[in-house]
C-alpha positions as CSV (number, residue, x, y, z in Angstrom):
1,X,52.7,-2.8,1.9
2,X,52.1,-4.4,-1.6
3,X,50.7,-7.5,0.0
4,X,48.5,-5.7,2.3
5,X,47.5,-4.0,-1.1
6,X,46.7,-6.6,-2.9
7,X,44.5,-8.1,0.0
8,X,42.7,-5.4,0.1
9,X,42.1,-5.5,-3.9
10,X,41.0,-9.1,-3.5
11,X,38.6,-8.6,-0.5
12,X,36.8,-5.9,-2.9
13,X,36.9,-8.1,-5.7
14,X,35.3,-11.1,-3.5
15,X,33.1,-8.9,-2.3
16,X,31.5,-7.3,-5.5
17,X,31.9,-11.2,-6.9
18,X,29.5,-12.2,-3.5
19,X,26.8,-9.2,-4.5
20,X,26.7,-10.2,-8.4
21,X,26.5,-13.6,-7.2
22,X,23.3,-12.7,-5.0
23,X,21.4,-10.4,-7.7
24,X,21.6,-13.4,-10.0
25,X,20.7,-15.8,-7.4
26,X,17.6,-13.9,-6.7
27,X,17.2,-13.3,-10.6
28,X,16.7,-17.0,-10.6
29,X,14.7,-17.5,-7.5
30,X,12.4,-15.1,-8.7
31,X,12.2,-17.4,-12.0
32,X,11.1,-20.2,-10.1
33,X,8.9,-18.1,-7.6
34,X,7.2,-16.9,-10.9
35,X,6.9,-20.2,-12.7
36,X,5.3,-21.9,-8.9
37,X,3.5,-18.7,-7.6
38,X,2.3,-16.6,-11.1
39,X,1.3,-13.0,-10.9
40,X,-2.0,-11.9,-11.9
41,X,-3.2,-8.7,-13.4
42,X,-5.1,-7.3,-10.8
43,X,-7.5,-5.4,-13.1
44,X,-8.3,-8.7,-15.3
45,X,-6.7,-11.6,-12.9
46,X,-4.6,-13.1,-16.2
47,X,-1.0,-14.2,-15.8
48,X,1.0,-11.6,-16.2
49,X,4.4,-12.6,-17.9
50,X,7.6,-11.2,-16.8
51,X,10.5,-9.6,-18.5
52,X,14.0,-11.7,-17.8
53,X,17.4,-10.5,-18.6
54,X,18.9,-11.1,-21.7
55,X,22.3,-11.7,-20.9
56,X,23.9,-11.7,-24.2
57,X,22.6,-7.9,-24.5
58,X,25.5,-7.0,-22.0
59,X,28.3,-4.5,-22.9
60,X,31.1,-6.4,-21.8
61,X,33.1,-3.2,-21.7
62,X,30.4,-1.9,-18.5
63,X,30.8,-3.0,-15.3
64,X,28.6,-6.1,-14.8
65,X,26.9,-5.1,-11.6
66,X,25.4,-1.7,-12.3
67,X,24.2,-3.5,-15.9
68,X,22.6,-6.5,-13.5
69,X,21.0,-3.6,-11.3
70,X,19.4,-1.5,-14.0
71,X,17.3,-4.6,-16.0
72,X,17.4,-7.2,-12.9
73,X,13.8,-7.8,-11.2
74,X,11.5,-6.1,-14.0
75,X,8.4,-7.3,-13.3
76,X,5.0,-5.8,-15.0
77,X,2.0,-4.9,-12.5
78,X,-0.5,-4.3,-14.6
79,X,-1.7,-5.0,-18.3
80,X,-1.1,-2.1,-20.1
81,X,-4.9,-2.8,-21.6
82,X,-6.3,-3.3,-18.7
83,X,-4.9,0.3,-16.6
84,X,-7.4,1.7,-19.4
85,X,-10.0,0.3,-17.3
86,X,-10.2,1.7,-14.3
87,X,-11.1,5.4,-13.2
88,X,-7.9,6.8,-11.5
89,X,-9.1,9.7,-8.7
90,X,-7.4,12.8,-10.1
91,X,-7.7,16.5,-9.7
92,X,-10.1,18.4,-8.6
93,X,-10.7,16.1,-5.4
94,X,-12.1,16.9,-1.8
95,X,-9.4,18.7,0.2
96,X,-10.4,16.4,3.1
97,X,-11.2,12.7,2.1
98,X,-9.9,12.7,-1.4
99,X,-13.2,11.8,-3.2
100,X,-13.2,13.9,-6.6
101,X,-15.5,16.8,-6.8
102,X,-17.1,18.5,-10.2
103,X,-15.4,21.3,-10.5
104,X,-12.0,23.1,-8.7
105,X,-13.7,25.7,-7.3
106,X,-15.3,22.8,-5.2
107,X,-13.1,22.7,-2.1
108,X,-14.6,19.8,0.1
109,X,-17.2,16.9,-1.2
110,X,-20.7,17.2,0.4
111,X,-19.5,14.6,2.5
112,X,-17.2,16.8,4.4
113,X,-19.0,19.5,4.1
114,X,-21.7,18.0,6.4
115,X,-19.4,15.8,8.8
116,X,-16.3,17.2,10.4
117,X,-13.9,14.5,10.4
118,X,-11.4,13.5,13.2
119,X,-8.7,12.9,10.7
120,X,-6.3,15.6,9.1
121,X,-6.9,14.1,5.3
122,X,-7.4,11.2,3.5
123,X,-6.0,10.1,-0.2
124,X,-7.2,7.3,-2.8
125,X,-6.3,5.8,-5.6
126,X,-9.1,4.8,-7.7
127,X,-13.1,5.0,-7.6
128,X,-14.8,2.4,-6.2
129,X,-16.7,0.8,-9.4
130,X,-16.6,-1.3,-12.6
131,X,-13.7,-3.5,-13.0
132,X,-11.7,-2.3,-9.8
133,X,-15.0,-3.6,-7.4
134,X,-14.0,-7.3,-8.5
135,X,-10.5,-6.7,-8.3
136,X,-11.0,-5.4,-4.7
137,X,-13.3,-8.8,-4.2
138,X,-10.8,-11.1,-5.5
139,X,-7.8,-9.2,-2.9
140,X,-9.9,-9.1,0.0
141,X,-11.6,-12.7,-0.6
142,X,-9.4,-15.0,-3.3
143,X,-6.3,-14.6,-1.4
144,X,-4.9,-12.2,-4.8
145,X,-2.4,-11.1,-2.1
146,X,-0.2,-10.3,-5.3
147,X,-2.5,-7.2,-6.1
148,X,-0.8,-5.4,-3.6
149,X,2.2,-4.7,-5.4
150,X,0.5,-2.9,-7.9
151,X,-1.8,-0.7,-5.6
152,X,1.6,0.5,-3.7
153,X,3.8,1.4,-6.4
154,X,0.1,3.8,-7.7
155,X,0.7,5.0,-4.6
156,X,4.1,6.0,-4.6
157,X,3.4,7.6,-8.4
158,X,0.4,9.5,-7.2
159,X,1.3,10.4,-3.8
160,X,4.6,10.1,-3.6
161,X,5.1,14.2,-2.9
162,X,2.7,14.4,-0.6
163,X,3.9,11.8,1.3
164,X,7.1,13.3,1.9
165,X,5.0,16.4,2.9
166,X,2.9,14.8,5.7
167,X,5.9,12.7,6.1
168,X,4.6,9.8,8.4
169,X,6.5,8.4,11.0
170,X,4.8,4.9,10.6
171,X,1.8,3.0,8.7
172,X,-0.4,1.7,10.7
173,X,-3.3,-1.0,8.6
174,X,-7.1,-0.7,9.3
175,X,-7.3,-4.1,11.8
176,X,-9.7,-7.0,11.3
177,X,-11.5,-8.2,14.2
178,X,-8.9,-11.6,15.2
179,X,-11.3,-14.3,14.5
180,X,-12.2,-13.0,11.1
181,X,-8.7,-12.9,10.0
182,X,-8.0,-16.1,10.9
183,X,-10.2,-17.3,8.8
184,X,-9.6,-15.2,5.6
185,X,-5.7,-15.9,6.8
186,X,-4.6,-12.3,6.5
187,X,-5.8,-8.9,6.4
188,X,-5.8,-7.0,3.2
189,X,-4.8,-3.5,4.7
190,X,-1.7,-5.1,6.0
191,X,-0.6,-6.9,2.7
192,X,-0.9,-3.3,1.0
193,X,0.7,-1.6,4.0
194,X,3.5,-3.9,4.0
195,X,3.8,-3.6,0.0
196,X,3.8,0.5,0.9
197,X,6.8,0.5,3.0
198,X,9.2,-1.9,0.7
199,X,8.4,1.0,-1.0
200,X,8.8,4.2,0.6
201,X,10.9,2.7,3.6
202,X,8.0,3.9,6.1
203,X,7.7,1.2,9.0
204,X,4.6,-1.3,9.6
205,X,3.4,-1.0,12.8
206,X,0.4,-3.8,12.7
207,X,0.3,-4.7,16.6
208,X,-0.2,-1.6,18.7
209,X,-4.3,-1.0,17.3
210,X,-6.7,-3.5,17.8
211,X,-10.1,-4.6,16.8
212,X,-11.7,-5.7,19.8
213,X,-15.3,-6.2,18.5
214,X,-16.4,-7.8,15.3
215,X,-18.8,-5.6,14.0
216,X,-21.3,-6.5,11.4
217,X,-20.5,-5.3,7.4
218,X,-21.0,-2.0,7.3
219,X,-21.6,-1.5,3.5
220,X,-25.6,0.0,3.4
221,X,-25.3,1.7,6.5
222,X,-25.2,5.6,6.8
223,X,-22.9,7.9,8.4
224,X,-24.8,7.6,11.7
225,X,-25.2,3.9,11.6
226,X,-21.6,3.3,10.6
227,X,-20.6,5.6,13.5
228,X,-22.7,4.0,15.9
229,X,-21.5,0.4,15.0
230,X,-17.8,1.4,15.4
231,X,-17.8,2.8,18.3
232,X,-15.7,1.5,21.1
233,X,-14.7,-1.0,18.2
234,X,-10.6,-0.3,18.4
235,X,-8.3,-0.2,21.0
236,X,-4.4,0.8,21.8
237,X,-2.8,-2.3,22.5
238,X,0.4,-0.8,24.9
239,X,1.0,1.7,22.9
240,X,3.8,3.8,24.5
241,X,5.7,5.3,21.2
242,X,5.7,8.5,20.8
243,X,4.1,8.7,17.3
244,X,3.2,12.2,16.4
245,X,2.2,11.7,12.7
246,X,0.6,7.9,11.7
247,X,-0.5,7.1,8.3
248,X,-4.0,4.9,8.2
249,X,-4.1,2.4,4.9
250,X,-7.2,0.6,4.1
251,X,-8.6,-0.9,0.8
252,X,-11.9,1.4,0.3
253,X,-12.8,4.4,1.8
254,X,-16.7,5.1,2.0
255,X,-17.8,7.3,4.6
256,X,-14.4,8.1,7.1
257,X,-16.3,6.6,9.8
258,X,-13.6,3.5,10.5
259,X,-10.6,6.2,10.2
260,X,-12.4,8.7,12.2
261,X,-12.9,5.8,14.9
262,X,-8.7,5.2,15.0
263,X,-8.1,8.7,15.0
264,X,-10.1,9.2,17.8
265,X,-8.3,6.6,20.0
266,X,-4.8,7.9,18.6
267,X,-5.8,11.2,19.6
268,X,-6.6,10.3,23.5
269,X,-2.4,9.0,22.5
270,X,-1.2,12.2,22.2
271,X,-1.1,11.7,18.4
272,X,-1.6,14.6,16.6
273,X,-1.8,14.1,13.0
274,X,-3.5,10.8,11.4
275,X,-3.7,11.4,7.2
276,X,-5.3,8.0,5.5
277,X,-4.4,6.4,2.4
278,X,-6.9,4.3,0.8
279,X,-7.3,1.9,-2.3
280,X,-10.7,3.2,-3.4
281,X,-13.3,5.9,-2.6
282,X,-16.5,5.1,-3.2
283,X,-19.8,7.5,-2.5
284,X,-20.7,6.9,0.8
285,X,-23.2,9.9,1.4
């Protein structure tokens, strides 16, 4: 009995020595990732420098573990300076899209007031000018993949709650048409969604809807144009799930004609709820 006893005491201590041994191992890997592969402020596109442990700050009287797990992996997002310089979307904001209105007695933007939109509602995190416009540049076209970290952990502050409200059973990232992506070598929406779910544990689903024709940029078209160009432009790859709520992440929301266009082809799916979540808003009307 004691032997089996003190087995079992050395199997736990092995085992808690294994999980120390793998936080500081991927303390240190994230050293070297850092030194190799920098972060950048996405407002600014500076280095951002990280906080490491301190090891000689340790209470030796703790246990080691939960100390390692409460300071291991700080990493700044942002300059503190530079979150001053970006317009965050906050209250009073369209009911529908998200895009801030004047005044709180303003239910829906003149936008929604003159479209009715295939999608329940739609969230963003900033507005779509000044220094956020290059920082959305530099993620979409520098390959500032990083940037991503930041705009999901906005997302969980700001819309946290009402994520677990809508409570989506996956995310599902706007599509680029295939040949386009292959030549940027990734699609923004899908770096943020998959930053999104590390995050709130929601699953990826970046297969099942396609972009079957490469439409033309759509920025200085109008609602009607925009419609017309997207139409027939996304497609259900085998989608056989049974998916009743699907959160739509993209990097700017203008008009709601591209999440109207997936909602629409999710809706001939039986899916009955599609809510967006975008980076930006920006006027589109």
């Amino acid at each position: 009995m004691l032997k089996r006893f003190s087995n079992c005491i050395n199997s736990n201590r092995l085992k808690s020595t294994i999980k120390v041994g793998k936080f500081i191992s991927q303390q240190f890997t994230d050293i070297f990732l850092d030194y190799v592969y920098p972060l950048r402020c996405p407002i600014c596109d500076k280095i951002i420098e990280k906080d490491y442990i301190d090891f000689s700050e340790f209470n030796r009287q703790k246990p080691f573990l939960e100390q390692f797990k409460s300071v291991g992996g700080k990493q700044r997002l942002v300059h503190d300076i530079c979150k001053t310089k970006i317009l965050n979307v906050d209250e009073p904001c369209c009911m529908k899209c998200g895009h801030p209105v004047v005044d709180e007695a303003t239910e829906y933007c003149q936008d929604c007031i003159k479209r009715e939109h295939k999608f329940r509602q739609s969230k963003a995190l900033f507005v779509y000018k000044g220094h956020i416009k290059l920082s959305m540049y530099r993620f979409k076209y520098s390959n500032r993949r990083e940037y991503a970290k930041f705009f999901a952990k906005k997302a969980v502050e700001r819309y946290g709650k009402w994520l677990e409200i809508v409570d989506p059973e996956v995310i599902v990232p706007v599509p680029m048409y295939h040949k386009k992506e292959i030549k940027r070598g990734y699609n923004q929406a899908e770096v943020f969604a998959e930053e999104l779910s590390k995050l709130t544990g929601i699953p990826v689903d970046s297969k099942t809807v396609k972009r079957i024709r490469d439409t033309i940029a759509l920025k200085g078209l109008n609602p009607t144009e925009r419609k017309n160009m997207l139409n027939n432009a996304f497609f259900l790859d085998n989608f056989e799930k049974t998916y009743k709520r699907i959160l739509i992440v993209d990097d700017i929301y203008t008009t709601g004609s591209t999440l109207d266009a997936i909602t629409k082809e999710l809706n001939k799916a039986h899916v009955e709820d599609v809510y967006g979540l975008l980076i930006c808003t920006g006027k589109g009307y």
